[in-house]
C-alpha positions in Angstrom: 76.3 81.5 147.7 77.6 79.7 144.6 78.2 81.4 141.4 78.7 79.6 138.6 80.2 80.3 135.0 79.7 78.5 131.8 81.7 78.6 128.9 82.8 76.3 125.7 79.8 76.7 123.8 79.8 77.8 119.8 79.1 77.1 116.4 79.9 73.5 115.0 78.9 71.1 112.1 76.6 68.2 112.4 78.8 64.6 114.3 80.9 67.8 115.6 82.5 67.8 119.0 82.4 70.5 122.1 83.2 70.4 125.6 81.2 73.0 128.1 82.8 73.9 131.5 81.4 75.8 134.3 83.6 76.8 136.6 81.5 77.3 140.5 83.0 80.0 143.4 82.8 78.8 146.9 84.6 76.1 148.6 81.8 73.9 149.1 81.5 73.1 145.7 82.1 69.5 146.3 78.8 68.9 148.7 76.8 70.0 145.4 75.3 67.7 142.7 75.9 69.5 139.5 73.6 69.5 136.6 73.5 70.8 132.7 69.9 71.7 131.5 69.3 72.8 128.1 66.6 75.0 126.3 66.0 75.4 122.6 63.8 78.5 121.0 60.1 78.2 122.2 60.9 75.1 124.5 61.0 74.8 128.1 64.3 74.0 129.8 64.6 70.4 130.2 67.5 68.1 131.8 70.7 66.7 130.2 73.0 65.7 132.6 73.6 65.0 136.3 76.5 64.2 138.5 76.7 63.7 142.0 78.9 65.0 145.1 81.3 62.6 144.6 80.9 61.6 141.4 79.6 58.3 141.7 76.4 58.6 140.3 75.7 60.0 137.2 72.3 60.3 134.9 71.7 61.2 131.8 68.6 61.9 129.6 67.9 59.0 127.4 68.8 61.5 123.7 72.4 62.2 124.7 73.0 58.8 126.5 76.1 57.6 124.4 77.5 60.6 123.0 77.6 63.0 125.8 79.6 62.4 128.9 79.3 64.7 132.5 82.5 64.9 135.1 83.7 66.8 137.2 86.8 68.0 139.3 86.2 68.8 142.7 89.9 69.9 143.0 89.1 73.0 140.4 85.4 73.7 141.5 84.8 72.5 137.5 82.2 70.5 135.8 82.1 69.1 132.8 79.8 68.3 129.5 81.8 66.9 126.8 79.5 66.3 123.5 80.5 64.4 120.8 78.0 63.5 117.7 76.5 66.5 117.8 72.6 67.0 115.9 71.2 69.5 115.3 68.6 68.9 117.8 70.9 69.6 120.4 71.3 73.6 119.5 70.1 75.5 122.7 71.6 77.6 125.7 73.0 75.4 127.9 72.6 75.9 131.5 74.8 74.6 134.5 73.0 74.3 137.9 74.7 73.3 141.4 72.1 71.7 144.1 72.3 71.0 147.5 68.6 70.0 148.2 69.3 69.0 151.9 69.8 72.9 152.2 66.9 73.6 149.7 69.8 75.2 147.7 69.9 75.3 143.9 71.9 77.6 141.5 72.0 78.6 137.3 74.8 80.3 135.5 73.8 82.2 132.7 74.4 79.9 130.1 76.2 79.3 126.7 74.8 78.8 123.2 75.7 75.7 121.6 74.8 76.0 117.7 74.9 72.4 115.7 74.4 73.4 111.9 73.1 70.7 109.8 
């Protein structure tokens, strides 16, 4: 079982910066690929950011690419999504997930709201 706690959203002004961390229980954190997801008002969730075991390979989706950047630190059981340039398009809840597909696991937090006013 991994549980898994997000925080750093808030409220912040168009080309405005914030940095989200979600901190995961469990020593095994390292064997999971971490993820951010995001979902606006009357949208589906849809993916932002991923970052492998190691943290080799990383992915992004193509509207963030260039002004968001995904890390981790397998030493504090911590990922990372730091946002810079912030739109207002990016305003949604902002969900961390940890996946170990080999094991058919996958885990959410519960999210924080990041708010970009125009």
């Amino acid at each position: 079982q991994v549980q898994l706690v997000e925080s750093g959203g808030g409220l912040v002004q168009a080309g405005g910066s914030l940095r989200l961390s979600c901190a995961a229980s469990g020593r095994t954190f390292s064997n999971y690929v971490m993820g951010w997801f995001r979902q606006a008002p009357g949208k589906e969730r849809e993916f932002v950011a991923t970052i492998s075991a190691s943290g080799g390979t990383i992915a992004y989706t193509d509207s963030v690419k260039g002004r968001f950047t995904i890390s981790r630190d397998n030493a504090k059981n911590t990922v990372y999504l730091q946002m810079n340039s912030l739109k207002p398009e990016d305003t949604a809840l902002y969900y961390c997930n940890a996946d170990r597909q080999a094991l058919g696991l996958s885990y959410w937090g519960q999210g924080t709201q990041v708010t970009v006013s125009s």
